[in-house]
MOPAC internal coordinates of N, CA, C and O (Angstrom, degrees):
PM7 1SCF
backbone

  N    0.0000 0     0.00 0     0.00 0    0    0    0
  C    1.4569 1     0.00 0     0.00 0    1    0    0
  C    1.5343 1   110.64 1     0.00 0    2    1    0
  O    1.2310 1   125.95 1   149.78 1    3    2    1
  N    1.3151 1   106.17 1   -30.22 1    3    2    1
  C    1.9569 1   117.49 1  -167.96 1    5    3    2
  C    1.4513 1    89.92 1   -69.92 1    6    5    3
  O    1.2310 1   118.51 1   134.46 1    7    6    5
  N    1.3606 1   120.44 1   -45.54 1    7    6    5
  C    1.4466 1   119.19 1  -162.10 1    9    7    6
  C    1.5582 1   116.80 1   -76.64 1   10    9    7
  O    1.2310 1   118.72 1   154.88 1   11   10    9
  N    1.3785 1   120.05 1   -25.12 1   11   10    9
  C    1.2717 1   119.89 1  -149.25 1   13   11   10
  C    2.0590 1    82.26 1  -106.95 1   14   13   11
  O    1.2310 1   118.10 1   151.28 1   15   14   13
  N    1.4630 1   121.23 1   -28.72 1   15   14   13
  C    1.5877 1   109.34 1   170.50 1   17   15   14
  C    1.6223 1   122.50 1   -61.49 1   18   17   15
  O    1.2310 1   134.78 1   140.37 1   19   18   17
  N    1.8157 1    89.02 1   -39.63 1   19   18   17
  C    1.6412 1   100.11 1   165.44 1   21   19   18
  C    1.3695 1   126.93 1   -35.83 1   22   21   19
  O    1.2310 1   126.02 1   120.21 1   23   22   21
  N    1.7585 1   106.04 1   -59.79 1   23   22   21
  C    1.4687 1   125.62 1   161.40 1   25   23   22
  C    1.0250 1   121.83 1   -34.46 1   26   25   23
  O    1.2310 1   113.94 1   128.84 1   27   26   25
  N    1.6400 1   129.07 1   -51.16 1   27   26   25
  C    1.1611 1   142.02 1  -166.43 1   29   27   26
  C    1.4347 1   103.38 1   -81.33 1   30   29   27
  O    1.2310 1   117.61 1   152.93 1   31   30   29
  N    1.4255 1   122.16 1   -27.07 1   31   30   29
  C    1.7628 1   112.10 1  -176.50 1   33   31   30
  C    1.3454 1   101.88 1   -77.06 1   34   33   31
  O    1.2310 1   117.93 1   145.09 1   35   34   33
  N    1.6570 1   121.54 1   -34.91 1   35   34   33
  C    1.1638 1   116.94 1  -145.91 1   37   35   34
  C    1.4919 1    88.97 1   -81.13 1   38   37   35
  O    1.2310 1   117.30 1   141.16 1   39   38   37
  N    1.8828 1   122.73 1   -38.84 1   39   38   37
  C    1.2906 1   105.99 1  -179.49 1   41   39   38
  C    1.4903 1   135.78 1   -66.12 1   42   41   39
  O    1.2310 1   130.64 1   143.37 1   43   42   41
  N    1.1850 1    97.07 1   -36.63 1   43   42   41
  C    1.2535 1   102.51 1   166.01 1   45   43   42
  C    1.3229 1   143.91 1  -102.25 1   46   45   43
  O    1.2310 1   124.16 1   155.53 1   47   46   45
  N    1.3565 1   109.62 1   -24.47 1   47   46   45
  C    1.7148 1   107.09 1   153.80 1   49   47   46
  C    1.1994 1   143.73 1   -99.48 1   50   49   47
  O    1.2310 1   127.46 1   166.13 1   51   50   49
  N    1.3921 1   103.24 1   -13.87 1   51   50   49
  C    1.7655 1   122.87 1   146.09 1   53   51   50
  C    1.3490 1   116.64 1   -69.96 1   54   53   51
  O    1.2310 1   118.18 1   131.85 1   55   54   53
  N    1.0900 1   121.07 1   -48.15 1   55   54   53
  C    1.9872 1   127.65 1  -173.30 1   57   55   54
  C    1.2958 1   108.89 1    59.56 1   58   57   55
  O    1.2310 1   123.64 1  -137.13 1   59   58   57
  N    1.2000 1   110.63 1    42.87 1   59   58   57
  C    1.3822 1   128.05 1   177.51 1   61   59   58
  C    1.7619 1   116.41 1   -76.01 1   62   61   59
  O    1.2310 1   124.85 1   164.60 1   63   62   61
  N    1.5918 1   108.29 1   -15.40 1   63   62   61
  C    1.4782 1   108.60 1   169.94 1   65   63   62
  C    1.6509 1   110.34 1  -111.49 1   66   65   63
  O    1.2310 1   120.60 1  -141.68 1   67   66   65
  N    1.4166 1   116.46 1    38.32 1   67   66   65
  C    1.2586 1   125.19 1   167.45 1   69   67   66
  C    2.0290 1   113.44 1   -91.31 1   70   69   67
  O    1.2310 1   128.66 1   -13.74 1   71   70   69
  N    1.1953 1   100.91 1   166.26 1   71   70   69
  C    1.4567 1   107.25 1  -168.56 1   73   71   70
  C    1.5078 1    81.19 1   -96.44 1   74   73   71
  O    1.2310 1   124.44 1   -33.22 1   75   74   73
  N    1.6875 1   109.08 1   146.78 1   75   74   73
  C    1.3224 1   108.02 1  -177.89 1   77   75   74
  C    1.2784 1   129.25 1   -64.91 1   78   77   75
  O    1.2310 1    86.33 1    45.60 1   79   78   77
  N    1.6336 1   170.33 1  -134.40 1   79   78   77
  C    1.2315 1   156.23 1    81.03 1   81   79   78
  C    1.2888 1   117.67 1   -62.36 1   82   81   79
  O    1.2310 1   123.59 1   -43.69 1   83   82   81
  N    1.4571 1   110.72 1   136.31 1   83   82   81
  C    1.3000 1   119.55 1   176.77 1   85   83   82
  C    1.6191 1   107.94 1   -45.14 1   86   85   83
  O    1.2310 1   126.37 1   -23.57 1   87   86   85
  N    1.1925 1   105.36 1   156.43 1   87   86   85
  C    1.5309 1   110.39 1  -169.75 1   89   87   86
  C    2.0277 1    90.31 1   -93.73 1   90   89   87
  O    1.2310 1   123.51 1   -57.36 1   91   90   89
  N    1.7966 1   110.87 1   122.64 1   91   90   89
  C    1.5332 1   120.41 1  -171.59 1   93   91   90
  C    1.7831 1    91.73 1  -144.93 1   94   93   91
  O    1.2310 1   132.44 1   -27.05 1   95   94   93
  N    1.0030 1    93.58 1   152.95 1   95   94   93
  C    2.1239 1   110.49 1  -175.83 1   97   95   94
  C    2.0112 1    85.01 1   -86.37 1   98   97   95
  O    1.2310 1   115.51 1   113.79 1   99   98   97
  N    1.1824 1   126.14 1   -66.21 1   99   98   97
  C    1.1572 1   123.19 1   169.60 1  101   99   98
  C    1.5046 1   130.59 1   -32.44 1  102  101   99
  O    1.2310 1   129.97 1   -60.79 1  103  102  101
  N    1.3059 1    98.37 1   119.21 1  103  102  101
  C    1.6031 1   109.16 1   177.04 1  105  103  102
  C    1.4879 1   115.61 1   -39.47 1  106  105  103
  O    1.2310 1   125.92 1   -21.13 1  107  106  105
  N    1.8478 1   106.23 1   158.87 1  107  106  105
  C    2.1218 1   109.64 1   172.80 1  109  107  106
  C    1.3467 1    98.39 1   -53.15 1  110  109  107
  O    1.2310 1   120.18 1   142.25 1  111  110  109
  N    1.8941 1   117.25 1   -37.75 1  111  110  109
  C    1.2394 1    85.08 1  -150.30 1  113  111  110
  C    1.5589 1   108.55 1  -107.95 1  114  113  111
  O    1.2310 1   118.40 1  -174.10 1  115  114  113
  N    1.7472 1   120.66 1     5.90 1  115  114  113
  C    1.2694 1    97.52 1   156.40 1  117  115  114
  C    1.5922 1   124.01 1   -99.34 1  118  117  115
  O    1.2310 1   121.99 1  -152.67 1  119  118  117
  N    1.9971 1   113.79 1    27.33 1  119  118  117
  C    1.1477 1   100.55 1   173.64 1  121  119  118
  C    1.4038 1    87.73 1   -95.03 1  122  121  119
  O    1.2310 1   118.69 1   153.22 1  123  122  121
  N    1.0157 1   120.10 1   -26.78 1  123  122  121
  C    1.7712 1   116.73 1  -168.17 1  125  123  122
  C    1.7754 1   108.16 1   -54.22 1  126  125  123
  O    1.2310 1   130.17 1   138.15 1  127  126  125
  N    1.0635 1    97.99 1   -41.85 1  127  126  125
  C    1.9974 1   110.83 1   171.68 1  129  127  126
  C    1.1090 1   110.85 1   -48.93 1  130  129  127
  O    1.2310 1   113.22 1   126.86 1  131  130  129
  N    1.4734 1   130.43 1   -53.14 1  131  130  129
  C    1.2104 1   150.46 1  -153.26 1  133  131  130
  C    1.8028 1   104.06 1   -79.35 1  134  133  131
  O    1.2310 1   129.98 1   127.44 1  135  134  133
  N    1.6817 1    98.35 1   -52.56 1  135  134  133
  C    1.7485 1   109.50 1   169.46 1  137  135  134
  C    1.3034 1    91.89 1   -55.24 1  138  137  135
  O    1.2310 1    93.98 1   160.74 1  139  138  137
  N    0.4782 1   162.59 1   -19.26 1  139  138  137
  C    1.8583 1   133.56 1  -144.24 1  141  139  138
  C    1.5104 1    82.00 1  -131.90 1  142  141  139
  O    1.2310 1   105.21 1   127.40 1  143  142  141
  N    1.1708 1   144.98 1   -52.60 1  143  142  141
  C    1.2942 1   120.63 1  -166.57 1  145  143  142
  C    1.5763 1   114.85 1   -89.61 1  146  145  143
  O    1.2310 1   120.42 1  -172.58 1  147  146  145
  N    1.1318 1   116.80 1     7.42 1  147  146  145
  C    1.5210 1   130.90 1   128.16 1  149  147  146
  C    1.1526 1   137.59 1   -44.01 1  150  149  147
  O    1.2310 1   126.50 1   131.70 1  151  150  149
  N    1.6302 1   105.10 1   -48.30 1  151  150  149
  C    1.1138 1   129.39 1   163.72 1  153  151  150
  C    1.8727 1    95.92 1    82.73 1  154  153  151
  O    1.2310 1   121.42 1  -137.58 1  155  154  153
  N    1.6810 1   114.90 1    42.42 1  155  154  153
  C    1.1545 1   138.78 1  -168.80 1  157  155  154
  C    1.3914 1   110.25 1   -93.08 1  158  157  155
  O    1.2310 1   112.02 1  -121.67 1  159  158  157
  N    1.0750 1   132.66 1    58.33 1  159  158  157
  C    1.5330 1   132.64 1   166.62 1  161  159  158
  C    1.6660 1   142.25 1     3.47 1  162  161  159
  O    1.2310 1   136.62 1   106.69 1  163  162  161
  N    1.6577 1    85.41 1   -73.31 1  163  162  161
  C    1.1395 1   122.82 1  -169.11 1  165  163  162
  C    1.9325 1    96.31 1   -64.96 1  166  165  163
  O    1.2310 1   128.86 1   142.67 1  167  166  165
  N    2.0981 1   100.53 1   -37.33 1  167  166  165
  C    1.2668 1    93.07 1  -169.73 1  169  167  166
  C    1.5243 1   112.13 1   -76.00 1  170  169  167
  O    1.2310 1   125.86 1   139.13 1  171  170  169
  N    1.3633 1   106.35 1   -40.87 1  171  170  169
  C    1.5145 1   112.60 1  -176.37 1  173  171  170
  C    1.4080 1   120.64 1   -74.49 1  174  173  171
  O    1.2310 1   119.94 1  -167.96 1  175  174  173
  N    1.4554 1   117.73 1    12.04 1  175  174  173
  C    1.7016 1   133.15 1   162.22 1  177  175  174
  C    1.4131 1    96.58 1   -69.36 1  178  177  175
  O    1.2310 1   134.11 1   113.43 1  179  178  177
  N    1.3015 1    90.33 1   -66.57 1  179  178  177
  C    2.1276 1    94.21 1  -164.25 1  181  179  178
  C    1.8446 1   109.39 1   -55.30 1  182  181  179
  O    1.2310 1   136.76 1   132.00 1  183  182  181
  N    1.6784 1    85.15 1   -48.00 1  183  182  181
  C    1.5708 1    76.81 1   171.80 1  185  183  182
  C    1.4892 1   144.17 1   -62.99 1  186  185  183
  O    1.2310 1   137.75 1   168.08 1  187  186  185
  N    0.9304 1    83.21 1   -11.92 1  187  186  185
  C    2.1146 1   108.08 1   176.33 1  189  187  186
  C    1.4503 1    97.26 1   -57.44 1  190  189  187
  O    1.2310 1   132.70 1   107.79 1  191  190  189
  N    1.9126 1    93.07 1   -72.21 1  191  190  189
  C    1.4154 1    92.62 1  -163.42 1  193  191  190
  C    1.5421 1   118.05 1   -65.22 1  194  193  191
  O    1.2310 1   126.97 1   175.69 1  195  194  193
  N    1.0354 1   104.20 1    -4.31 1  195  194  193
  C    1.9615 1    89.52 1  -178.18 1  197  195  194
  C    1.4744 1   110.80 1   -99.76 1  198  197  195
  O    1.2310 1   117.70 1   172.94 1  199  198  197
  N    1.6140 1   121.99 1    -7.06 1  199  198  197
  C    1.5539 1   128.63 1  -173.48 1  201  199  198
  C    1.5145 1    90.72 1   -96.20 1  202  201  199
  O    1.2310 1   137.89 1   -15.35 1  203  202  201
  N    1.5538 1    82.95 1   164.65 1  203  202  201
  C    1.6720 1   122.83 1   167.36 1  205  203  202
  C    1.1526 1   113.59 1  -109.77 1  206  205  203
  O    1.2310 1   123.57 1   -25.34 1  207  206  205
  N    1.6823 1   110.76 1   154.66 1  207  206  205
  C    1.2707 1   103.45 1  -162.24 1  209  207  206
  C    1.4776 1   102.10 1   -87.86 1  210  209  207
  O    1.2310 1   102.54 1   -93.98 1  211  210  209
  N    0.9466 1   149.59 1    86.02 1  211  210  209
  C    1.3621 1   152.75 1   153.15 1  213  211  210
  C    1.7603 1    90.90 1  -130.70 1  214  213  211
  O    1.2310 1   120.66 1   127.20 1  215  214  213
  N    1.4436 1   116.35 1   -52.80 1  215  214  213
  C    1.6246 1   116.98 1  -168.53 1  217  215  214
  C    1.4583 1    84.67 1   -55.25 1  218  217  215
  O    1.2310 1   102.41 1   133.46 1  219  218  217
  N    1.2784 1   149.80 1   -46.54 1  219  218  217
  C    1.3054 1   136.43 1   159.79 1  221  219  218
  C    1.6173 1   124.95 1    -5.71 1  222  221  219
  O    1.2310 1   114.06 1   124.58 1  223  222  221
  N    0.8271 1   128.85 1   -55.42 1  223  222  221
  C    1.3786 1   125.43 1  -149.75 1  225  223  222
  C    1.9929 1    87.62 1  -135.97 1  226  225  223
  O    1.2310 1   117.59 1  -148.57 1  227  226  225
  N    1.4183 1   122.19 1    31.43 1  227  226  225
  C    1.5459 1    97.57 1   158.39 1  229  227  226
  C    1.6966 1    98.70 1   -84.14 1  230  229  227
  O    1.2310 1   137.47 1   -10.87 1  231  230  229
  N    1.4406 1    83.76 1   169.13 1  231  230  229
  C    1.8335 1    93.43 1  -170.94 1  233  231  230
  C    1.5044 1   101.46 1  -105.66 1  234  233  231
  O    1.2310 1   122.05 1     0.15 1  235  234  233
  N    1.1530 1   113.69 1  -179.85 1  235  234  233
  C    1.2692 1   110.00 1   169.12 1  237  235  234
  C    1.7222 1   135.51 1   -80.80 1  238  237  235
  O    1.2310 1   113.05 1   -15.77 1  239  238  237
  N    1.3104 1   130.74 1   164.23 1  239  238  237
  C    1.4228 1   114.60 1  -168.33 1  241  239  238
  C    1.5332 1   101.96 1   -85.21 1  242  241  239
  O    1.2310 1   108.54 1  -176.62 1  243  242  241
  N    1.0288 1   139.03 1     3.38 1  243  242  241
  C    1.3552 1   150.91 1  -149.99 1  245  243  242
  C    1.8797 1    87.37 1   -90.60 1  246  245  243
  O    1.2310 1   126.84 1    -6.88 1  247  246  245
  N    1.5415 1   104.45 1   173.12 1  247  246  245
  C    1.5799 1   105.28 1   170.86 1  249  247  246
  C    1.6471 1   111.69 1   -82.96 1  250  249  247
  O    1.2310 1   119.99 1   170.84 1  251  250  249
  N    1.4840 1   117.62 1    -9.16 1  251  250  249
  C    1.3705 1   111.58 1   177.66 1  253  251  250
  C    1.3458 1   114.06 1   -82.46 1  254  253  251
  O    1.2310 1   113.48 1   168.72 1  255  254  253
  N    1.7888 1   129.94 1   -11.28 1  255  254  253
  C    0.8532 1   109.61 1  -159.68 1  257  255  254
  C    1.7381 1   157.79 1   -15.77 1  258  257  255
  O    1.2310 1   143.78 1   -86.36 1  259  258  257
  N    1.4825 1    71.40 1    93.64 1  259  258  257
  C    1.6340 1    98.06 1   172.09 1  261  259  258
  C    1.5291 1   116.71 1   -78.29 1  262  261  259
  O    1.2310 1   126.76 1   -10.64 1  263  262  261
  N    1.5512 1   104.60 1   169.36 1  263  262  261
  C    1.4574 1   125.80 1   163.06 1  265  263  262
  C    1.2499 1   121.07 1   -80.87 1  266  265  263
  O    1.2310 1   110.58 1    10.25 1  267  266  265
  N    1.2316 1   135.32 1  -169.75 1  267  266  265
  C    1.4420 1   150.90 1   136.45 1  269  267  266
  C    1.4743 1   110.42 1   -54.32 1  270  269  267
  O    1.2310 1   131.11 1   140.07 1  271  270  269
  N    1.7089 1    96.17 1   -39.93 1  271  270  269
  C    1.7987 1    96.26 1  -167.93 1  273  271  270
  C    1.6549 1   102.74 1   -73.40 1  274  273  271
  O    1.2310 1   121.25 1   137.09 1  275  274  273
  N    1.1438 1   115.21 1   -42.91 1  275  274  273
  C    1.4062 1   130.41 1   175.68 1  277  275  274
  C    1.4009 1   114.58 1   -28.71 1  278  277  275
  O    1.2310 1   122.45 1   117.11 1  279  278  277
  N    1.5545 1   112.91 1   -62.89 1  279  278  277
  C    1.3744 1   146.92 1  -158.95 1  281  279  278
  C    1.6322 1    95.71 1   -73.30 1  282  281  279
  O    1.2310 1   116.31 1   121.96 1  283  282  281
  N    1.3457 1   124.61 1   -58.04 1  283  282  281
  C    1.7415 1   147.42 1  -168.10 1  285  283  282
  C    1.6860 1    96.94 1   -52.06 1  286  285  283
  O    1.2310 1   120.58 1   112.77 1  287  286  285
  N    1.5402 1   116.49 1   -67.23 1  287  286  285
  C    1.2395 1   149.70 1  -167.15 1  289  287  286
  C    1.6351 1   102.10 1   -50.69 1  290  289  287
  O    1.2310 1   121.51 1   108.08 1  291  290  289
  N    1.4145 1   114.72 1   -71.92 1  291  290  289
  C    1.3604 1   142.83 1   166.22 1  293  291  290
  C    1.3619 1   128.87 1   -35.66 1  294  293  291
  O    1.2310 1   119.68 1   134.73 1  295  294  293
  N    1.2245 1   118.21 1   -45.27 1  295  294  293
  C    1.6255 1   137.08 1   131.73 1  297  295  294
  C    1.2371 1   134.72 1   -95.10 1  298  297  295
  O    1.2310 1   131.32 1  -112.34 1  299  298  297
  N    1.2696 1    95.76 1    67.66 1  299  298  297
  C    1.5747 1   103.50 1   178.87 1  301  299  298
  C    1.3806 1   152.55 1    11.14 1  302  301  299
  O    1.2310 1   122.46 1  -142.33 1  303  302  301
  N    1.3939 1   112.89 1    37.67 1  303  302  301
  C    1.2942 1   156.43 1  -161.80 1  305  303  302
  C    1.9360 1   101.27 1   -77.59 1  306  305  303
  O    1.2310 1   132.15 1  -116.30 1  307  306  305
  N    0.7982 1    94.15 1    63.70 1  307  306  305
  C    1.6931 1    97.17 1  -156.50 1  309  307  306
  C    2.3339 1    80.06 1   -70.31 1  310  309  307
  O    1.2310 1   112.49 1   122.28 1  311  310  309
  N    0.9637 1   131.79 1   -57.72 1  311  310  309
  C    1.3563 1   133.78 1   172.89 1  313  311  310
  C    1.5703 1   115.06 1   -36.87 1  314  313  311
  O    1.2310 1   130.82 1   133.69 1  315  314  313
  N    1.3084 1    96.73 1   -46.31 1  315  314  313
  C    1.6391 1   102.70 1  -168.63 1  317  315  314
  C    1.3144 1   103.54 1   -68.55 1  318  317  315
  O    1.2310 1   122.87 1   116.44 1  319  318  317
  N    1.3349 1   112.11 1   -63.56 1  319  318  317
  C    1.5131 1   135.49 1   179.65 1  321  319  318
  C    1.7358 1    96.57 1   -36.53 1  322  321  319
  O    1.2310 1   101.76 1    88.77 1  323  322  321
  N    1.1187 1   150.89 1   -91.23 1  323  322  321
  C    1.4435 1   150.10 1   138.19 1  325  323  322
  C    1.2284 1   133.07 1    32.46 1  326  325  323
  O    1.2310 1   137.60 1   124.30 1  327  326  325
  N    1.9550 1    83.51 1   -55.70 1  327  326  325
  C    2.3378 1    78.95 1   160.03 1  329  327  326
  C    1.0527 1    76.41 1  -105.31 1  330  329  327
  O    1.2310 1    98.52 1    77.72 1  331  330  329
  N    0.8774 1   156.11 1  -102.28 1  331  330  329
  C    2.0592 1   138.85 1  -104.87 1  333  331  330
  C    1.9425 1    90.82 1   -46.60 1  334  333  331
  O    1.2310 1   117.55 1   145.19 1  335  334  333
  N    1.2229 1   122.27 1   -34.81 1  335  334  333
  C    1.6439 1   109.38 1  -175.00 1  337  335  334
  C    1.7445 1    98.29 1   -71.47 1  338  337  335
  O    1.2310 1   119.40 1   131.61 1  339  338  337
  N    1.5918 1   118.75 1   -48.39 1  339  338  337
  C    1.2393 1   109.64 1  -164.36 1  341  339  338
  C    1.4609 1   110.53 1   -68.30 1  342  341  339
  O    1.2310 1   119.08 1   148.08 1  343  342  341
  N    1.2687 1   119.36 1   -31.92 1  343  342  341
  C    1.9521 1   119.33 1   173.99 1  345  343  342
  C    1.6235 1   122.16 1   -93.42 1  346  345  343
  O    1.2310 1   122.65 1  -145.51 1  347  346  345
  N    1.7029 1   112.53 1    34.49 1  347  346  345
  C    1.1335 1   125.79 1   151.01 1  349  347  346
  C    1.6749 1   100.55 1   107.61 1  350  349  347
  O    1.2310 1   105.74 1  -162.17 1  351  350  349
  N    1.0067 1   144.05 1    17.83 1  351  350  349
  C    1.6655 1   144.59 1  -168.09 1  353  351  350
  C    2.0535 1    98.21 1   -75.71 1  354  353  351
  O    1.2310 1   123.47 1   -85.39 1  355  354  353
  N    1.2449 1   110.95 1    94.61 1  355  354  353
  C    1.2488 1   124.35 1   150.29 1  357  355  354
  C    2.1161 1   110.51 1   -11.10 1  358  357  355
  O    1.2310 1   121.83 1  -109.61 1  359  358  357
  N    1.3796 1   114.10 1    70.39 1  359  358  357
  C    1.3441 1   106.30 1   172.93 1  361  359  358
  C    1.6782 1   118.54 1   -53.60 1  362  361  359
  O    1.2310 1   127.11 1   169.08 1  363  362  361
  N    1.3224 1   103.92 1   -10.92 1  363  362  361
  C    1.9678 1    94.74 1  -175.67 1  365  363  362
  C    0.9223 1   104.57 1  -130.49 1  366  365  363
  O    1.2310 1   118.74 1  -144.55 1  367  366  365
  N    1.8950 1   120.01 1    35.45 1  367  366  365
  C    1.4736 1   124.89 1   148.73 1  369  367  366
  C    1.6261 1   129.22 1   -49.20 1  370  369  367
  O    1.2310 1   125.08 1   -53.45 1  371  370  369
  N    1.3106 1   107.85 1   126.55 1  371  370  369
  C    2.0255 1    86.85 1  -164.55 1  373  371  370
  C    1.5285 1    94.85 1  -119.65 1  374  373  371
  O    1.2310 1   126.81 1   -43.27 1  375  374  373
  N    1.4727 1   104.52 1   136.73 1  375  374  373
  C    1.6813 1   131.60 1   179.95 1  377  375  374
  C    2.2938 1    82.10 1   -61.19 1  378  377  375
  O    1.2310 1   141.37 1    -2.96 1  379  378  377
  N    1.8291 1    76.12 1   177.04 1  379  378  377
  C    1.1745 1    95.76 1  -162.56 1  381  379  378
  C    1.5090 1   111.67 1   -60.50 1  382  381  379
  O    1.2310 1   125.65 1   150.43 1  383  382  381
  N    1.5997 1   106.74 1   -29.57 1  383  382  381
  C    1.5311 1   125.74 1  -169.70 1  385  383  382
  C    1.7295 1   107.65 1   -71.77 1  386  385  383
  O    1.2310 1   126.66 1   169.16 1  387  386  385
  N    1.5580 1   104.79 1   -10.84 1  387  386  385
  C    1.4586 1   120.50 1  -157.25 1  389  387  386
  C    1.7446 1   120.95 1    72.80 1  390  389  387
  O    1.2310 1   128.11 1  -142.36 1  391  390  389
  N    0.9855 1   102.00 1    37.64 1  391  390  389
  C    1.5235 1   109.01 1   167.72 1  393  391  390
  C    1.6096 1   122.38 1   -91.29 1  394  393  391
  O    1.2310 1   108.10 1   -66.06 1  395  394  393
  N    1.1009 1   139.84 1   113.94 1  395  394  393
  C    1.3281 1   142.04 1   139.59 1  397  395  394
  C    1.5054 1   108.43 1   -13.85 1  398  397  395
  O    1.2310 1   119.68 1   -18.83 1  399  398  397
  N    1.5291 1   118.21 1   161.17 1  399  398  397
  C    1.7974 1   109.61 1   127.43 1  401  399  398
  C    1.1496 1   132.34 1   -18.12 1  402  401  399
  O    1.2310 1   134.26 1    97.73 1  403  402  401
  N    1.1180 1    90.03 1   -82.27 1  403  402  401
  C    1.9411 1   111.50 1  -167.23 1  405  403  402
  C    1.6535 1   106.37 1   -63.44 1  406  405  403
  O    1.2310 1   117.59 1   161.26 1  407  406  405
  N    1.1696 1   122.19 1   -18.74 1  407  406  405
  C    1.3306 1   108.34 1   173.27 1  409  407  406
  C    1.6417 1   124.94 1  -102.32 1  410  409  407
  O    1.2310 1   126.59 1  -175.35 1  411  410  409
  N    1.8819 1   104.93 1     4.65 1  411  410  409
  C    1.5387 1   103.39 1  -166.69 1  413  411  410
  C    2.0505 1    98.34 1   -80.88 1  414  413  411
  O    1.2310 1   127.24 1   -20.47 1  415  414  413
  N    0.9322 1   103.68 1   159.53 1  415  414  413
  C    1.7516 1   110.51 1  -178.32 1  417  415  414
  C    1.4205 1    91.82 1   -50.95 1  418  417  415
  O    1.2310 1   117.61 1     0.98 1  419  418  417
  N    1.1458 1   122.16 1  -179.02 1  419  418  417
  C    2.0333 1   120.63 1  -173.10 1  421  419  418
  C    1.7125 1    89.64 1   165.20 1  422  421  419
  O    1.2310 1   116.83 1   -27.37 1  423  422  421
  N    1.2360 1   123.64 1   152.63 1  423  422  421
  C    1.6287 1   134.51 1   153.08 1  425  423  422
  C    1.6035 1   101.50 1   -69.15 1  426  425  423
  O    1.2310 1   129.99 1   -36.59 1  427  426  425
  N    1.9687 1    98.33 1   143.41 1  427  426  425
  C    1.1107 1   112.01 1   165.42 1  429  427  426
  C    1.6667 1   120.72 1   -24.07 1  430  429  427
  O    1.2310 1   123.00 1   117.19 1  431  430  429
  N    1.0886 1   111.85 1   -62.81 1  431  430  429
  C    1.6891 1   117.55 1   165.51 1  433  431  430
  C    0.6575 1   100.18 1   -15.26 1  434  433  431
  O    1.2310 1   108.28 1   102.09 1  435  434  433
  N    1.7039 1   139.51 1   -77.91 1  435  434  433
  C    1.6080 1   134.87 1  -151.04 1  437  435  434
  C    1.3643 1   123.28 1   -30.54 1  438  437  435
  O    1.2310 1   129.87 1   145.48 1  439  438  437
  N    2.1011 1    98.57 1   -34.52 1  439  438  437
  C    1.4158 1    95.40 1  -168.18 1  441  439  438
  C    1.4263 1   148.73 1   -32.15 1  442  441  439
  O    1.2310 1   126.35 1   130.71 1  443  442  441
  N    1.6149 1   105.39 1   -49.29 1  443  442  441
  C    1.6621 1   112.43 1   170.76 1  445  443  442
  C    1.7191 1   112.96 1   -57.93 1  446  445  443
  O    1.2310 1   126.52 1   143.37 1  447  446  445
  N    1.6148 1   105.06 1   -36.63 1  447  446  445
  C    1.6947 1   102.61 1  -179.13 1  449  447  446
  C    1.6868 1   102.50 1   -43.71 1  450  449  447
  O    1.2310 1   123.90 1    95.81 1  451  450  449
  N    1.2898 1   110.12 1   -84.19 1  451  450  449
  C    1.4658 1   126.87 1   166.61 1  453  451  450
  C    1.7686 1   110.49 1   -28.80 1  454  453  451
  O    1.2310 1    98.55 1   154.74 1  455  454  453
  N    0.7495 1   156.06 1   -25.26 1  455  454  453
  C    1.2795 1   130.85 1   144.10 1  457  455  454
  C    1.3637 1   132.53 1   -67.37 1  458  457  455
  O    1.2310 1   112.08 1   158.20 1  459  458  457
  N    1.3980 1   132.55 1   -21.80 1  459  458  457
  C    0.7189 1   166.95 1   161.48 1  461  459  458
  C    1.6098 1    94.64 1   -54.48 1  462  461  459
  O    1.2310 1   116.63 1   112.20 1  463  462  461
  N    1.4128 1   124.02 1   -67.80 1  463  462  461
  C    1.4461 1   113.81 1   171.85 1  465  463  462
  C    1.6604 1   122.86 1   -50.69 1  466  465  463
  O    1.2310 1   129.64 1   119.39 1  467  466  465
  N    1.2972 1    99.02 1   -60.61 1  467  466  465
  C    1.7820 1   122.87 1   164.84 1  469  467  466
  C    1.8992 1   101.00 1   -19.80 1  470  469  467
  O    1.2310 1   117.86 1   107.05 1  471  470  469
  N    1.1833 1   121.69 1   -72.95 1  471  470  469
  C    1.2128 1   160.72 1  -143.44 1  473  471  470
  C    1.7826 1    87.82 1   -66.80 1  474  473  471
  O    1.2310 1   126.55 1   135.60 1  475  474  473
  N    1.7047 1   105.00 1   -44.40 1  475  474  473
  C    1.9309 1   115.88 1   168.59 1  477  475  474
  C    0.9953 1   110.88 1   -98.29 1  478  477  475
  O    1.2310 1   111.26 1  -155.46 1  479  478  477
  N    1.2318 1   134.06 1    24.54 1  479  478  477
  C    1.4566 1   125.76 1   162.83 1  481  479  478
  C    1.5547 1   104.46 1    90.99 1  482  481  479
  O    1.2310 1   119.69 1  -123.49 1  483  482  481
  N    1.0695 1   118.20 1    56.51 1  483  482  481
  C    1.4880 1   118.42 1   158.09 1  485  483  482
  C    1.0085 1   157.41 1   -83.31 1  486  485  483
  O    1.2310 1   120.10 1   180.00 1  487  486  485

């Protein structure tokens, strides 16, 4: 039992069986912005797992400051949008204009993202 909790700290609160991050001068959380408005998967997997949820919800340096969730939602990222809610992403984070997600302009597409918010209390 001693051994297999051990396991469990090291996996999950150490993250000691994660693939490393590329070595970048840029912060988790403005490469994490950058994945997602890529609409980069593969990047914003790794990056998930190595952030905290506060790197969650920085906005962008831009005057709209947005989220990740913003960005996910907005381009129809119905996947992305999904983890950033399941690994802690602030759904009633508001852009500079005071917009939510669910309320920034988006293409029809967006729709499933936006339920998906709805669905956490949006």
């Amino acid at each position: 039992r001693e051994e297999r909790e051990s396991w469990i700290r090291a996996k999950y609160e150490q993250r000691l069986f994660l693939a490393p991050l590329p070595a970048a001068e840029a912060p988790l959380a403005e490469r994490l912005l950058v994945a997602v408005g890529q609409q980069d998967l593969p990047a914003v997997l790794l990056l998930l797992a190595h952030s905290h949820k506060e790197q969650l919800n920085v906005p962008t340096a831009d005057a709209e400051r947005r989220t990740a969730l913003h960005l996910a939602c907005d381009g129809a990222q119905v996947v992305i949008t999904q983890l950033l809610v399941w690994y802690g992403a602030d759904v009633r984070a508001r852009d500079a204009h005071g917009r939510t997600a669910l309320s920034t302009p988006a293409a029809p597409a967006a729709a499933s993202a936006r339920s998906i918010l709805l669905q956490h209390g949006c």
